[in-house]
C-alpha positions in Angstrom: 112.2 150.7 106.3 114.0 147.5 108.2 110.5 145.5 107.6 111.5 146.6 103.6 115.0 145.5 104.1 114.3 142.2 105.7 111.6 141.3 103.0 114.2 142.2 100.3 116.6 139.9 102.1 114.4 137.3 101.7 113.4 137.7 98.8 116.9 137.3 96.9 117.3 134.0 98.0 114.1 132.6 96.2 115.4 128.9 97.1 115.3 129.6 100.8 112.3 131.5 100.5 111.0 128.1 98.6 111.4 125.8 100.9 109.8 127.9 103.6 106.5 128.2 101.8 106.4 124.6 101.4 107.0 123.8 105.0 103.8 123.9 106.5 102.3 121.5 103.9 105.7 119.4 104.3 104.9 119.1 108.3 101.4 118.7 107.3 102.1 116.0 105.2 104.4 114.0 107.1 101.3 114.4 110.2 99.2 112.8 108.2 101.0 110.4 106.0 104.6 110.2 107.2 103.5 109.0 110.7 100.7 106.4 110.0 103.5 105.0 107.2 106.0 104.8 109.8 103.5 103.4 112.6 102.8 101.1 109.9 106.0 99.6 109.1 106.3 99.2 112.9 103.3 96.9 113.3 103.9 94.8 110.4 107.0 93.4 112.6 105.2 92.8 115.7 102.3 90.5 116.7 100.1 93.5 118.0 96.7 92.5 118.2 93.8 94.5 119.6 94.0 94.9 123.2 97.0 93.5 124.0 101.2 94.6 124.5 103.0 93.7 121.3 106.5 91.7 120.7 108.9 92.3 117.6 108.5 89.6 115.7 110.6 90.4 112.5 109.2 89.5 108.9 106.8 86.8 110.2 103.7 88.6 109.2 105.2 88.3 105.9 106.1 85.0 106.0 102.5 83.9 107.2 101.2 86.1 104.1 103.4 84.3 101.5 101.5 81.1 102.2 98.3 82.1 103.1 95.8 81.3 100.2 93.4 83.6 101.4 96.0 86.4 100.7 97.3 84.8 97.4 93.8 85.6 96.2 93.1 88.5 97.4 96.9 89.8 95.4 95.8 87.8 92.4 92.1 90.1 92.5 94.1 93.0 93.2 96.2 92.9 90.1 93.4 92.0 87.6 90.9 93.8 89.0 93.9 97.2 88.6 94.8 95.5 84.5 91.2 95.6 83.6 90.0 98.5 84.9 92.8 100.6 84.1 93.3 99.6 80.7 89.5 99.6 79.9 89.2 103.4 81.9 91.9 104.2 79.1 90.3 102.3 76.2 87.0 104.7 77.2 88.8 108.2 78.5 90.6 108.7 75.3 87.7 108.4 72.6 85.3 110.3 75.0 87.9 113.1 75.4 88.3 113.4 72.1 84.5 113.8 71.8 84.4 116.1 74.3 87.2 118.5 72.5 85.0 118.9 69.7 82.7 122.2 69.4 79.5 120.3 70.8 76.5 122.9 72.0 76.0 122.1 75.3 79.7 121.8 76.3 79.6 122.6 79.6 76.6 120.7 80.1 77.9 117.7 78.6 80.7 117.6 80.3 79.0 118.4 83.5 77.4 115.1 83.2 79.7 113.3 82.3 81.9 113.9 85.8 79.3 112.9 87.7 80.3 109.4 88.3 83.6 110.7 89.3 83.0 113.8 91.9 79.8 111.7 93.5 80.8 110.0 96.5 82.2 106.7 96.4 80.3 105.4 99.3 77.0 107.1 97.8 77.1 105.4 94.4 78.6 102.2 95.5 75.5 101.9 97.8 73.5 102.6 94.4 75.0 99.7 92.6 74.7 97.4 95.4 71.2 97.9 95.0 71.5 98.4 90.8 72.9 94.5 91.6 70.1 93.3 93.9 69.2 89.5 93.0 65.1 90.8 93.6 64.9 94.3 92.7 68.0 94.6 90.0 67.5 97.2 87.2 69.6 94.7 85.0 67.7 92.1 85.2 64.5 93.8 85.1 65.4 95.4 81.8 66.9 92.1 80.1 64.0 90.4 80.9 61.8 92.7 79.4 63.9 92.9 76.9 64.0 89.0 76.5 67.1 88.7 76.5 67.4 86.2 80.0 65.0 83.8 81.3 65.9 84.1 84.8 67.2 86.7 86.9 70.7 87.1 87.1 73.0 86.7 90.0 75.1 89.5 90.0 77.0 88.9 93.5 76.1 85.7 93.8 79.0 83.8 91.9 82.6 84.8 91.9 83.2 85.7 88.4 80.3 87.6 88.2 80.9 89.9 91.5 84.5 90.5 90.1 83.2 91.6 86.8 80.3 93.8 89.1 82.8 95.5 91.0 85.0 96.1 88.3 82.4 97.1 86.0 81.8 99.9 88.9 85.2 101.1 89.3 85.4 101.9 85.3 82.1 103.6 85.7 83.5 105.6 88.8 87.2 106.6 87.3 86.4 106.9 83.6 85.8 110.5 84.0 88.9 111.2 85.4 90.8 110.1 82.2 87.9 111.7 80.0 88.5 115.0 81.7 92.1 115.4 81.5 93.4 114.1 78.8 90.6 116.8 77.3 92.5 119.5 79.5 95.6 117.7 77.7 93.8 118.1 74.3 93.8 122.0 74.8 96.7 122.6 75.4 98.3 121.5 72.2 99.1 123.9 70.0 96.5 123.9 66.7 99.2 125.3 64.7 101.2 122.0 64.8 97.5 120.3 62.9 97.2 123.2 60.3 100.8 122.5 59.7 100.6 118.6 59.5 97.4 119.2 57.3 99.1 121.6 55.1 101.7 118.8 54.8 99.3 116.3 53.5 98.4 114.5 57.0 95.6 112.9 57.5 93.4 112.9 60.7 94.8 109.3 62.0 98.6 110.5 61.1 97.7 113.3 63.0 96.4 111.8 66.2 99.4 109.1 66.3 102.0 111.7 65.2 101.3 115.1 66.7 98.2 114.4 69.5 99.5 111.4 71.2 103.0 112.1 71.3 102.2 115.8 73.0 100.0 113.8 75.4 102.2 111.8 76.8 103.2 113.4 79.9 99.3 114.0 81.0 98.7 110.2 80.2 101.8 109.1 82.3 100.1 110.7 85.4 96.5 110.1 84.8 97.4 106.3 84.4 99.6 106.0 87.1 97.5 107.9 89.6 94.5 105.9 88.6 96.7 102.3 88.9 97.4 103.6 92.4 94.1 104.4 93.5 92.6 101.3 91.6 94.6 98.9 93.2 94.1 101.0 96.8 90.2 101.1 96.2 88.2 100.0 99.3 85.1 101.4 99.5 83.4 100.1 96.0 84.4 96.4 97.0 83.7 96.6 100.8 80.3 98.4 100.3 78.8 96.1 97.6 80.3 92.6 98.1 82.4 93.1 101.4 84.8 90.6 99.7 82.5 88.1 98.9 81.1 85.3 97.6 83.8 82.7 98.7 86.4 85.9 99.0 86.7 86.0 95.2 86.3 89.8 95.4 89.0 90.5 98.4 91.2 93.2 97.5 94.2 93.8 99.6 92.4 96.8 101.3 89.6 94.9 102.5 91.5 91.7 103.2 93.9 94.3 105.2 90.7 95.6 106.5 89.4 91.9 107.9 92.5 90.6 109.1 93.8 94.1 111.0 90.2 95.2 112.5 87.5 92.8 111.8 89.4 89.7 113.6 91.9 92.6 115.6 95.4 91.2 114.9 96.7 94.5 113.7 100.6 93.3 112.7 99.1 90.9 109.8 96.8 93.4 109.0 99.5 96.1 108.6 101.7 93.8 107.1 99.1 93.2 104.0 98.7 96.8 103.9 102.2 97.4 103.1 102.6 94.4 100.9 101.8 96.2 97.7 103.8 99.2 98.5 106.9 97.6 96.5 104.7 97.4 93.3 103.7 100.4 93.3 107.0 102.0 93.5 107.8 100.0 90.3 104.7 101.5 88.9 105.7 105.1 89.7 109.4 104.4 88.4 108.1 102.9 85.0 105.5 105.9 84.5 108.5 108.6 85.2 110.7 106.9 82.9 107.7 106.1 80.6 106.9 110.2 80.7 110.7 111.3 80.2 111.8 109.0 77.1 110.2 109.6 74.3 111.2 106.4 72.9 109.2 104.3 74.9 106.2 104.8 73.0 
């Protein structure tokens, strides 16, 4: 009878009782993220390097950042290697999720294959493209010169604009699925009254996709293009595994060039410091998408 009374207790206070559910992922949360953020912003203002005590040193790291070239390229790949993929991963998501909606036979099969590239391993199929890219055993190049469409075999990672357009051929080919797949979850959701009504109206199939589909899709789009501009421009392991940065550092993302500087060559206050160089964009991302996702007059 008092275990009933308690639980009733609790249970009329459904804010309380909120905020306790969620406090073991909270604590979780701030284990896992919270402190390695903090521990972060603590080493970008200090000359730790591997090994050694550490001195506060202010916003030095940054400073030496700024007018490093090496890091002015590796921000300049980070933001076109995020533009095109993203917008290219949107270009090809829409279309195919409108393909998948459609009342195809082997649904489930089809779409089965088609998230393959996107629950596979990153590491896995990254190592696969390395070797899809191999100057001597390429698949590309063995099929365009059978085709006869090259002379000579291409070198994929062997000149800087071609490893950027590798690698970023790789990460549309890894995150298109993730747009494919839920803007279709998107697609089902809307209502197929609202298209029997447009239709009975005299709408067309265009006027209904720019008046009725896109509109009701917004919200899904918002967060499927802002968590794919967060992990695009985060992405490590498809750069590091097939072109470790290279040739000339023309494919050095800040991950990697985070990576180099913080554990390859050990000073870990620069190498922090280039971690947490982007985290100011992408705050202005995630503000843009929410205001993007709650005015309608934005589109």
């Amino acid at each position: 009878m008092k275990f009933n009374n308690a639980l009733s207790r609790v249970m009329t206070n459904q804010e309380k009782l909120a905020y306790k559910l969620i406090a073991p992922a909270i604590l979780v949360l701030l284990l896992i993220v919270g402190y390695p953020f903090v521990m972060g912003i603590y080493l970008s203002m200090t000359d730790a390097t591997i090994g050694t005590s550490s001195t506060f040193n202010g916003l030095a790291n940054f400073i030496w950042l700024a007018q490093s070239r090496l890091f002015q390229t590796a921000l300049e790949n980070s933001l076109i290697f995020t533009l095109i993929s993203v917008v290219i991963k949107f270009l090809l998501g829409l279309p195919l999720a409108l393909l998948l909606n459609l009342n195809l036979k082997p649904k489930k099969l089809i779409r089965g294959i088609i998230l393959l590239p996107w629950v596979i391993p990153t590491v896995l199929s990254a190592t696969a493209w390395k070797w899809i890219y191999d100057p001597t055993y390429s698949v590309f190049n063995w099929l365009l010169l059978n085709a006869g469409l090259i002379d000579e075999k291409i070198l994929w990672l062997g000149s800087p604009w071609m490893a950027k357009i590798s690698v970023i051929l790789v990460n549309i080919w890894k995150g298109t699925p993730f747009f494919a797949i839920n803007i279709m979850a998107g697609l089902m959701t809307i209502p197929k009254e609202l298209y029997e009504a447009a239709k009975t109206d005299g709408a067309n199939s265009i006027t209904c996709f720019y008046k009725i589909t896109l509109p009701m899709l917004k919200p899904v789009l918002a967060f499927v293009i802002l968590f794919s501009t967060v992990m695009t421009i985060g992405d490590f392991n498809i750069v590091y595994v097939i072109s470790k940065g290279g040739p000339i550092n023309s494919t050095h993302l800040l991950p990697t060039l985070a990576y180099q500087i913080g554990l390859i060559t050990g000073n870990l206050g620069r190498g922090a410091a280039t971690a947490l160089f982007i985290f100011p964009v992408l705050l202005v991302v995630v503000y843009l998408q929410q205001r993007i996702s709650k005015n309608k007059n934005d589109w």
